[in-house]
Backbone bond lengths (Angstrom), bond angles and torsions (degrees), N, CA, C in turn:
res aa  C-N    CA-C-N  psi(-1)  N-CA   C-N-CA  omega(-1)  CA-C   N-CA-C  phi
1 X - - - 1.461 - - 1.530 109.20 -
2 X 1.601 108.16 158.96 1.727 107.22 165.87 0.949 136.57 -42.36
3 X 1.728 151.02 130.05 0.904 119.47 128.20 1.826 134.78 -46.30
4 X 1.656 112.03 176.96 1.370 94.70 -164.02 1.690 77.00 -138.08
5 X 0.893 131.16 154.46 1.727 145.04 -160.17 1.290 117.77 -146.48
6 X 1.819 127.68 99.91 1.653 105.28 -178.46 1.654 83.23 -99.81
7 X 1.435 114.11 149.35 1.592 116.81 -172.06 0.917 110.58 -91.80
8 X 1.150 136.16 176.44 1.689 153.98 -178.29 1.146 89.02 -57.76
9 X 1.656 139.05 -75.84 1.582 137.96 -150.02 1.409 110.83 -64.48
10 X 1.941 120.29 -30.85 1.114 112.76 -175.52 1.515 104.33 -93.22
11 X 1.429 136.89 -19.06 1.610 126.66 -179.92 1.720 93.25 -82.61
12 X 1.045 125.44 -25.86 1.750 115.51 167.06 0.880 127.66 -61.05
13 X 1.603 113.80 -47.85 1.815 101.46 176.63 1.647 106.51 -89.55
14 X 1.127 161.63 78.43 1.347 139.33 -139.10 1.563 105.60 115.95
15 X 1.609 118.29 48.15 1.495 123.46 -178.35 1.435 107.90 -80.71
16 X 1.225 119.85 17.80 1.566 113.26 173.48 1.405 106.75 -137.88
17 X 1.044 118.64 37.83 1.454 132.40 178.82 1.754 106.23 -82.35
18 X 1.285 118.81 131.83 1.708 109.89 176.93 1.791 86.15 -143.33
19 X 1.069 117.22 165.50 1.795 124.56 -160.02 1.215 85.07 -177.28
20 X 1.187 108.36 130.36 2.096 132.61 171.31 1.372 111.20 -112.48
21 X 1.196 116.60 126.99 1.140 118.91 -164.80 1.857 108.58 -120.78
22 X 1.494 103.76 87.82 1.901 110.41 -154.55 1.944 82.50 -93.47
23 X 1.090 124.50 114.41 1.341 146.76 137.19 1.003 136.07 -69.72
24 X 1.638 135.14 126.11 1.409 149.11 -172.20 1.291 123.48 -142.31
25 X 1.447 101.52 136.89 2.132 87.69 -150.78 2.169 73.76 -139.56
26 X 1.081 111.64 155.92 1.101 154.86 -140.81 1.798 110.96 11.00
27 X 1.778 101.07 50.39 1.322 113.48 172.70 1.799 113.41 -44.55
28 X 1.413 115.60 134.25 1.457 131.12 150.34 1.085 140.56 -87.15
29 X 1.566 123.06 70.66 1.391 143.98 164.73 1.000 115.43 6.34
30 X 1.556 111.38 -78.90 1.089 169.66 -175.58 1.725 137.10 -21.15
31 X 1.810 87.18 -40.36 1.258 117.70 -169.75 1.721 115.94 -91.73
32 X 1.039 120.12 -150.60 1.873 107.26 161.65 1.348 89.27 -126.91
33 X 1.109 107.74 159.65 1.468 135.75 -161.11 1.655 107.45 -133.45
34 X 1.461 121.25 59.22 1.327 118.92 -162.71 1.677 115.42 -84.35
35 X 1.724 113.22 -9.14 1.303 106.70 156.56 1.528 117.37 -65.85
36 X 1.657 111.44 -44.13 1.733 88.10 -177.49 1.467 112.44 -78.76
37 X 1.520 135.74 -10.15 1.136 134.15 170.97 1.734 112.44 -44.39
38 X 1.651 93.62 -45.67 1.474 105.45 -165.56 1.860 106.06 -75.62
39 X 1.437 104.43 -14.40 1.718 107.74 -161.51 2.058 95.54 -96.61
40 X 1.217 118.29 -20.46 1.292 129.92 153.73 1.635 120.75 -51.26
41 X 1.436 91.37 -74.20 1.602 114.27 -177.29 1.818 98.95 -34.98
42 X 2.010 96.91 -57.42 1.810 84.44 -168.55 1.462 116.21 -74.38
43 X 1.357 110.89 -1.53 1.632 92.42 -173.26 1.362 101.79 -90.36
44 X 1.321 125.81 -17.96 1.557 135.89 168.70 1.622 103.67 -63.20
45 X 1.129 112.20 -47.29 1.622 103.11 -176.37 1.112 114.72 -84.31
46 X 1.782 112.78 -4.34 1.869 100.20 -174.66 1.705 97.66 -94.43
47 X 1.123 115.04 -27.25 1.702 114.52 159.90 1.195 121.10 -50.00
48 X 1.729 119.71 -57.96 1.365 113.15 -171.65 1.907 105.27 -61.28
49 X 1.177 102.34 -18.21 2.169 98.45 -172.07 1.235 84.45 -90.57
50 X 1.236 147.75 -11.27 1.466 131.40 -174.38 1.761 117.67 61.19
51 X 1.335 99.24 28.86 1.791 119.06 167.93 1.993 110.91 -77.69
52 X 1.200 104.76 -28.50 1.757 106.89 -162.57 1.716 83.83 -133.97
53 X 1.491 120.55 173.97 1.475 134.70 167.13 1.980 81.46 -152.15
54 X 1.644 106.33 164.50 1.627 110.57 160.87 1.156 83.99 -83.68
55 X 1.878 82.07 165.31 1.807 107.30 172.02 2.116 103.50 -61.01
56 X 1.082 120.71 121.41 1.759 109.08 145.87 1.312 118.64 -84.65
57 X 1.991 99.73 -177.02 0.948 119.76 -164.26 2.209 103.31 -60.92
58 X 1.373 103.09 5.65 1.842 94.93 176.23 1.445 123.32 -114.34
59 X 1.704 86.49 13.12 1.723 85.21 175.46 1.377 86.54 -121.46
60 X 1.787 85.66 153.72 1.518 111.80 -156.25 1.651 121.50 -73.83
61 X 1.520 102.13 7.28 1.302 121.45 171.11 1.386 115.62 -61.96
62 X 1.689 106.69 -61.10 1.289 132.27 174.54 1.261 119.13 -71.30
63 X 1.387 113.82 -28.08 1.752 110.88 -167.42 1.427 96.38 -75.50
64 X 1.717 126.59 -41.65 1.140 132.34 -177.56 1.949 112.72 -40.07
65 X 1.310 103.84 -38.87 1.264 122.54 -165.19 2.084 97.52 -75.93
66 X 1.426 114.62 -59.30 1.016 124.78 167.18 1.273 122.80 -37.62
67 X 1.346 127.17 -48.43 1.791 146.28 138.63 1.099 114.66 -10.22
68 X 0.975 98.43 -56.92 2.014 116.47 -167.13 1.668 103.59 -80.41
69 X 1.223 113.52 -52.41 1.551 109.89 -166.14 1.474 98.27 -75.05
70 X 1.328 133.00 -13.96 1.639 128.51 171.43 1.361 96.50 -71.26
71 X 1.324 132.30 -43.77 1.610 130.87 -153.37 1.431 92.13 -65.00
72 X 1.449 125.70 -57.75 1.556 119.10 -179.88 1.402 116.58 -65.62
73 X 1.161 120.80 -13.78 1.845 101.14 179.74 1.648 91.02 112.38
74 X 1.594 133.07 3.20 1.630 116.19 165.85 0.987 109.12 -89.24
75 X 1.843 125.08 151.25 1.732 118.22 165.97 1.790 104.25 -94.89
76 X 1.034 123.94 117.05 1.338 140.70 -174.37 1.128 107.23 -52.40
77 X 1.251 127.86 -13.50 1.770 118.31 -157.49 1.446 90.37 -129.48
78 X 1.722 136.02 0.21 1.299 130.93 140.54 1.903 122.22 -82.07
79 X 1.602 99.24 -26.33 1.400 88.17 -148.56 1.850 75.18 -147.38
80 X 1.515 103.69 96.03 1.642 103.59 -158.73 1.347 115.05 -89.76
81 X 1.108 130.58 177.17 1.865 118.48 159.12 2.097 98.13 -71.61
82 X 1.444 94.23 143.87 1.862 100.43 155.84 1.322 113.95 -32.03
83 X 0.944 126.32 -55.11 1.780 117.70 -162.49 1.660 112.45 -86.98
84 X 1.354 115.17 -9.67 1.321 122.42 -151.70 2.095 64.46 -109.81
85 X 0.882 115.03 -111.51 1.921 103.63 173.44 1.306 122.57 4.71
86 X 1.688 121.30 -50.95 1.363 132.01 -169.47 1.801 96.05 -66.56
87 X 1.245 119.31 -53.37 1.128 142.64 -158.14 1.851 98.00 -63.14
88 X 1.440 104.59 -58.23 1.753 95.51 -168.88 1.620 87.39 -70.45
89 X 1.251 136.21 -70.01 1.153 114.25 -165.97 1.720 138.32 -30.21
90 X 1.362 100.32 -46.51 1.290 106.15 168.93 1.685 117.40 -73.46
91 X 1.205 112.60 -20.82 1.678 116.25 159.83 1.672 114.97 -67.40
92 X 1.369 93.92 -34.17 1.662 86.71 -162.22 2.161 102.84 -78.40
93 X 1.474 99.64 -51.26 1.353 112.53 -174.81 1.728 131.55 -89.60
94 X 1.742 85.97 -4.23 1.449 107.52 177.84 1.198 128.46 46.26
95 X 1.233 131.49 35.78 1.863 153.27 136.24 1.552 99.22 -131.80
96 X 1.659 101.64 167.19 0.935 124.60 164.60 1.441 112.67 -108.40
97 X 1.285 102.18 178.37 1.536 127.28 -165.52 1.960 104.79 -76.44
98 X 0.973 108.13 139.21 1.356 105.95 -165.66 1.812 85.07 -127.75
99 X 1.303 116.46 100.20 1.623 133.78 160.05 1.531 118.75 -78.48
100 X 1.676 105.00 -86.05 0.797 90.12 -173.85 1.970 92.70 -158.79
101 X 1.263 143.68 146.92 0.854 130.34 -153.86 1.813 114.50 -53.73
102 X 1.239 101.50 -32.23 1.857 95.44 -166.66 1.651 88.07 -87.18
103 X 0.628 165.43 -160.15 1.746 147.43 172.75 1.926 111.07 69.96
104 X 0.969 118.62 -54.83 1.223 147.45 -157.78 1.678 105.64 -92.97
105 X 1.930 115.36 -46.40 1.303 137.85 145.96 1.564 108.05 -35.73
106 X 1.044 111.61 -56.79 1.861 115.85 -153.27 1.382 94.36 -100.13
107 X 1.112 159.90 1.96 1.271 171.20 126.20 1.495 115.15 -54.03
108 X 1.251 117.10 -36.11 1.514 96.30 171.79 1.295 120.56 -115.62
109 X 1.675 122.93 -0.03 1.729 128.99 122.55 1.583 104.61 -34.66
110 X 1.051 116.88 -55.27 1.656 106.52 -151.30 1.503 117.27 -68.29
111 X 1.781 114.73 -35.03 0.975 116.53 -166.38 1.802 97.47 -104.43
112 X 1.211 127.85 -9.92 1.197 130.34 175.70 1.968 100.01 -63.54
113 X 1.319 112.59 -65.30 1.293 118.03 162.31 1.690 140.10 -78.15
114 X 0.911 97.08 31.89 1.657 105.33 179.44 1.185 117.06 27.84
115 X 1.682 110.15 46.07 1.649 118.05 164.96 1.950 106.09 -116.22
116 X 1.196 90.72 139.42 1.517 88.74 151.16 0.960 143.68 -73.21
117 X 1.720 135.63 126.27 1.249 127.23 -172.76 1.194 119.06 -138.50
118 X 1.589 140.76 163.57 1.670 143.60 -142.60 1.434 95.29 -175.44
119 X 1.216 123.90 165.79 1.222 142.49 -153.97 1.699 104.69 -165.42
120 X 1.341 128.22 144.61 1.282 128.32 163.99 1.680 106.31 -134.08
121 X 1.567 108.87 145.12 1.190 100.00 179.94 1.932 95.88 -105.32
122 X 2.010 100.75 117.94 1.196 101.34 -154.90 2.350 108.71 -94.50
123 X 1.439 83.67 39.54 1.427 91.35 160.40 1.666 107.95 -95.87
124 X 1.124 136.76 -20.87 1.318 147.10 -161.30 1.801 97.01 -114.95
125 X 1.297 124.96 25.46 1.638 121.11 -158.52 1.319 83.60 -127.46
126 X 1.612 114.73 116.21 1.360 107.98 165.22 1.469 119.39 -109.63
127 X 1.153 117.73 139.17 1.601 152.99 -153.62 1.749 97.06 20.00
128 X 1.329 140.78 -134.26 1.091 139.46 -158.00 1.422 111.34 -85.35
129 X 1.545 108.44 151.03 1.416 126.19 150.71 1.003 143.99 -46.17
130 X 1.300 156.84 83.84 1.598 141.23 -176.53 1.741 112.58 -119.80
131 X 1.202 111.41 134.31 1.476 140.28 175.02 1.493 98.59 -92.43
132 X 1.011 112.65 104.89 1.544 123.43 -162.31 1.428 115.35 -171.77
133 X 1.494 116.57 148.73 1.647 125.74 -172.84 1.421 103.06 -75.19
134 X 1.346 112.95 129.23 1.780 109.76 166.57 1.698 118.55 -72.55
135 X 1.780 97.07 130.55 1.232 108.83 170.03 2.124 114.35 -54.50
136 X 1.010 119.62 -17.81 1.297 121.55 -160.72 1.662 120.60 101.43
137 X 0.993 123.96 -36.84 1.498 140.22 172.47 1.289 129.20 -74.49
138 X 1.701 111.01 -12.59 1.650 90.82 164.16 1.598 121.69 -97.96
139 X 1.153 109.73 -155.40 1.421 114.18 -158.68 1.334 106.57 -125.70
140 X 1.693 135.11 142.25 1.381 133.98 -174.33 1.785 104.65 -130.39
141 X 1.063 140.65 108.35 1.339 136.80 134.29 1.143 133.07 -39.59
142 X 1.715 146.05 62.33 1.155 126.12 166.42 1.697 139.54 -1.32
143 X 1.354 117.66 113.51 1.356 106.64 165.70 1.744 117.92 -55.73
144 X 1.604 104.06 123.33 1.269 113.55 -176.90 1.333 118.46 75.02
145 X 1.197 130.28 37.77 1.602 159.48 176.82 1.410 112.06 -168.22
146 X 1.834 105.37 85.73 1.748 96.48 -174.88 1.380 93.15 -73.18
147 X 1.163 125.27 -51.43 1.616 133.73 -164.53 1.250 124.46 -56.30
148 X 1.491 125.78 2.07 1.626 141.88 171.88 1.264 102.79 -110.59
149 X 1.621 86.16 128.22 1.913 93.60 169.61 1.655 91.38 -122.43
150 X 1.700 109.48 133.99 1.189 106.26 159.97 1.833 105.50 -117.92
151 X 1.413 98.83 165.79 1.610 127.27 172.12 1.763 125.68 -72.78
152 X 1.369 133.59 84.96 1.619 87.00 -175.39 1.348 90.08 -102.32
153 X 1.731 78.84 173.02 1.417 106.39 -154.04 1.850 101.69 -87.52
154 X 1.461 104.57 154.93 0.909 118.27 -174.10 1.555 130.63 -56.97
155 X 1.641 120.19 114.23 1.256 103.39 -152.42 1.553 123.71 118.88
156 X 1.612 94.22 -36.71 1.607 108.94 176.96 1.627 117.10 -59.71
157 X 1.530 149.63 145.13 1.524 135.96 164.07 1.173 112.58 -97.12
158 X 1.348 106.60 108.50 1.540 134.07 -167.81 2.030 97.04 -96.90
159 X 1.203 93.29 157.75 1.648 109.54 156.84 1.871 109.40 -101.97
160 X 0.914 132.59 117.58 1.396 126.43 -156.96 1.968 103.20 -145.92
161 X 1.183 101.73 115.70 1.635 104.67 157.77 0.961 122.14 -106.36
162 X 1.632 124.58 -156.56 1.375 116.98 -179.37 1.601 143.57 -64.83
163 X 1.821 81.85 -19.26 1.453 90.31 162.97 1.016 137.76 -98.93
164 X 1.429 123.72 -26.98 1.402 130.00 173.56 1.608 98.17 -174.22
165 X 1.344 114.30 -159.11 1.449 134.39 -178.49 1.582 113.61 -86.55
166 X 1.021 120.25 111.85 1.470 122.58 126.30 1.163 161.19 -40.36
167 X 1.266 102.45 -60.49 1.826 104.09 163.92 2.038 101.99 -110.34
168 X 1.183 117.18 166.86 1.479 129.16 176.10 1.538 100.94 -124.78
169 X 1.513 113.17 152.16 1.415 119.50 167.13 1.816 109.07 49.59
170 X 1.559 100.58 26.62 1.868 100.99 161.66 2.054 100.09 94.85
171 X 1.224 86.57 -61.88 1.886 97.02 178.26 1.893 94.74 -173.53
172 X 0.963 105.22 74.52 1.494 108.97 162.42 1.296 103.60 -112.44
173 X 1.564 116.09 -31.81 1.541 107.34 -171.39 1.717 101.88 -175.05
174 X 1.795 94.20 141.51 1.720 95.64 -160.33 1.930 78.91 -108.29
175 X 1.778 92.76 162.04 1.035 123.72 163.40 1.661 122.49 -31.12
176 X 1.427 121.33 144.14 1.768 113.30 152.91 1.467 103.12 -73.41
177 X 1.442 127.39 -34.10 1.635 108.46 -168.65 1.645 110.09 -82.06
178 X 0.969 111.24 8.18 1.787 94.40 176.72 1.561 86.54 -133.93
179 X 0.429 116.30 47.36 1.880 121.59 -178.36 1.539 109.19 -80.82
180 X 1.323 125.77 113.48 1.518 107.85 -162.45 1.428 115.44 -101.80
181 X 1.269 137.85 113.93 1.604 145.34 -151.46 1.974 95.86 -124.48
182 X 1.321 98.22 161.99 1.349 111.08 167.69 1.538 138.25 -16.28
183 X 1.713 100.05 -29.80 1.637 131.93 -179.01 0.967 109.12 -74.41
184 X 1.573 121.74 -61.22 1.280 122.75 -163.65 1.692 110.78 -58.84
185 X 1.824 86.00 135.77 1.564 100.55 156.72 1.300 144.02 -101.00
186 X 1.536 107.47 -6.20 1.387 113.30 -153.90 1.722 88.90 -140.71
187 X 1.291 115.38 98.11 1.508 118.89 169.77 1.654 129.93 -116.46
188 X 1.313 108.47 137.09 1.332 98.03 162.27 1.953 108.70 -129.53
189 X 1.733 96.33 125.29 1.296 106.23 -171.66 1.686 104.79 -96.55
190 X 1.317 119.63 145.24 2.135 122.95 178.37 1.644 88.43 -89.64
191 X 1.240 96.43 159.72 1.689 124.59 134.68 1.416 104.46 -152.66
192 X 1.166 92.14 155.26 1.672 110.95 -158.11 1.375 114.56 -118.95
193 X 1.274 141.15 171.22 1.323 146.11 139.80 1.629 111.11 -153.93
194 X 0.935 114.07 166.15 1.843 135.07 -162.16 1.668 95.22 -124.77
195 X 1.220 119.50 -12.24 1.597 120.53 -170.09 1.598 99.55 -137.21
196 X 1.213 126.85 79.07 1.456 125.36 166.93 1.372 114.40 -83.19
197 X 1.581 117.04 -12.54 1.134 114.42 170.47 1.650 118.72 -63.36
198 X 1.116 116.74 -42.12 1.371 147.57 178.36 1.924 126.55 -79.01
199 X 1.671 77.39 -49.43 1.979 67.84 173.39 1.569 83.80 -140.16
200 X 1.421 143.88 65.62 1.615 136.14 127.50 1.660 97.06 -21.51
201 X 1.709 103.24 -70.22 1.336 97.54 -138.82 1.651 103.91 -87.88
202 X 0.860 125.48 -9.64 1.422 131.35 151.91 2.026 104.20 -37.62
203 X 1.383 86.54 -64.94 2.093 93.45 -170.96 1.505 96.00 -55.09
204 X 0.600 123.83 -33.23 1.707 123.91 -152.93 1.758 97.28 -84.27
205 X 1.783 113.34 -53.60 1.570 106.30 158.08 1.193 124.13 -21.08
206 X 1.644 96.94 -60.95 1.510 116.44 -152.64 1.773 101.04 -62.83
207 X 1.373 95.63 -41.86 1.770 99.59 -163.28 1.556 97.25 -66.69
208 X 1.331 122.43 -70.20 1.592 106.66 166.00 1.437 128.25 -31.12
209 X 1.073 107.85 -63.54 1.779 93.67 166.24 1.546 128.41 -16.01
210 X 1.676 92.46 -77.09 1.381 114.05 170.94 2.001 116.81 -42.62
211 X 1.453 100.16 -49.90 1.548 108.11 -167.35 1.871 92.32 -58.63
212 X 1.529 87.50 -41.85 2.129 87.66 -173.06 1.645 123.48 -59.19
213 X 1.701 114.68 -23.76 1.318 130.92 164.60 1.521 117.50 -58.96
214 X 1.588 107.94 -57.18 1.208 122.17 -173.10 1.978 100.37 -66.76
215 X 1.024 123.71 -32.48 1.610 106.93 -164.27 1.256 148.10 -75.56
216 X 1.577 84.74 -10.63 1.599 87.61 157.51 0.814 136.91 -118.17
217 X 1.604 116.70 42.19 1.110 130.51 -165.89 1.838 90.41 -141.04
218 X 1.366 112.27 14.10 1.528 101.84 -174.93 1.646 108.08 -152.33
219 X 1.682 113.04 149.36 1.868 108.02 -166.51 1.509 96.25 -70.41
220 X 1.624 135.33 -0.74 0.817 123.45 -132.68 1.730 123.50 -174.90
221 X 1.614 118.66 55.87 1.527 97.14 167.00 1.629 126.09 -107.95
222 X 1.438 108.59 167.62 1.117 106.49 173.88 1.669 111.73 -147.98
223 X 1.204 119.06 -166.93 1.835 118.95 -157.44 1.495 97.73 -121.93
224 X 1.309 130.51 151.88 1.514 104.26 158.58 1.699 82.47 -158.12
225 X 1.531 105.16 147.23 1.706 112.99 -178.34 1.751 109.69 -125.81
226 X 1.077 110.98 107.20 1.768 131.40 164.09 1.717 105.87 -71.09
227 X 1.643 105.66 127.70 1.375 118.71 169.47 1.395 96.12 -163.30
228 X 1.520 111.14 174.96 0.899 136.61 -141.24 1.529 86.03 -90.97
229 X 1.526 118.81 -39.92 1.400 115.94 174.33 1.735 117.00 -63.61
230 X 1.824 111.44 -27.33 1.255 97.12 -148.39 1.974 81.52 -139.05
231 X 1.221 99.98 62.61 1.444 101.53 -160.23 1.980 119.32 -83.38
232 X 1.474 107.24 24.54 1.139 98.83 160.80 1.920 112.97 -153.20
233 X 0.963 107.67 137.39 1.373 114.22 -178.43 1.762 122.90 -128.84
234 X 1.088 117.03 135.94 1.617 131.66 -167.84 1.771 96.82 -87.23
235 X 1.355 120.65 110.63 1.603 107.62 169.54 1.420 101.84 -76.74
């Protein structure tokens, strides 16, 4: 499997950055998945009683995230983080998006805790990971647009392997080639934070959570934590 790499430029600007990296290798798509059915269902019903709201763009979960996408040159409130998106949607239309269970898993961790989270399906992952600023020159495929290639711009914090980019704008949006569907067996999903001082132990919930969704449905999970101290990890 990959290693996963946060670089010198991104644990420098962003010294409280921590990212969990929960991996699952001969995952079952396939099957029903009626714990995350049920972990959906309640965050849909704790909205409709008006007991829970997602984090927005004014809690300091999200604003942190908003911070960050100004530092590179994105405007946050066109081109948002995942969870900060995940979040109004499920406020505005009150369910979420039902993909596909491992997808569907990390989506309602993500927006339950006001972290962002992404997934790659790492049969399509070529050689290593890096969390790193784009030179301008590589190339991005939209998830669900094979036929668009975009540019980011120089400066931007991309997820990037040997072939090109994965995620755009940090976690605004993952790749079509690692895109993880029903098939995939071998995954490694992020959650993120910009404030480990503040919510470490929040991420660390979250990643158990998530690892507890994924396990019985997989030969195989495990935990892995990226920082600035401990900035590379083997899934």
């Amino acid at each position: 499997m990959p290693a996963f790499h946060l670089t010198p430029a991104v644990a420098d600007g962003f010294p409280d950055t921590l990212i969990a990296l929960v991996t699952a290798t001969g995952l079952r798509g396939h099957e029903t998945w009626p714990d995350t059915a049920t972990a959906l269902e309640d965050l849909e019903q704790q909205l409709a009683d008006g007991s829970w709201q997602p984090a927005d763009e004014t809690d300091p979960r999200i604003e942190a995230w908003h911070t960050a996408y100004r530092s590179f040159g994105t405007n946050p409130r066109r081109i948002r983080p995942s969870v900060d998106a995940l979040g109004r949607r499920l406020a505005r239309k009150g369910t979420l998006p039902r993909i596909n269970a491992a997808v569907d898993s990390y989506n309602a961790v993500s927006v339950r805790h006001g972290l962002p989270a992404g997934a790659f399906d790492l049969a399509h992952v070529a050689g290593d990971v890096a969390i790193r600023r784009a030179d301008g020159t590589e190339s991005f495929t939209p998830l669900g647009e094979p036929d668009t290639v975009e540019h980011p711009k120089p400066g931007e914090i991309i997820y990037a392997d040997a072939t090109g980019v994965l995620t755009r704008h940090w976690n605004h949006r993952d790749a079509h080639r690692t895109r993880v569907t029903e098939d995939s067996t071998q995954v490694a999903f992020v959650l993120e934070t910009l404030r480990a001082t503040h919510d470490g132990d929040l991420l660390k919930v979250a990643a158990e959570e998530l690892q507890g969704l994924l396990a019985p449905h997989a030969a195989r999970t495990a935990v892995y934590y990226l920082s600035p101290a401990e900035p590379r990890a083997t899934a």
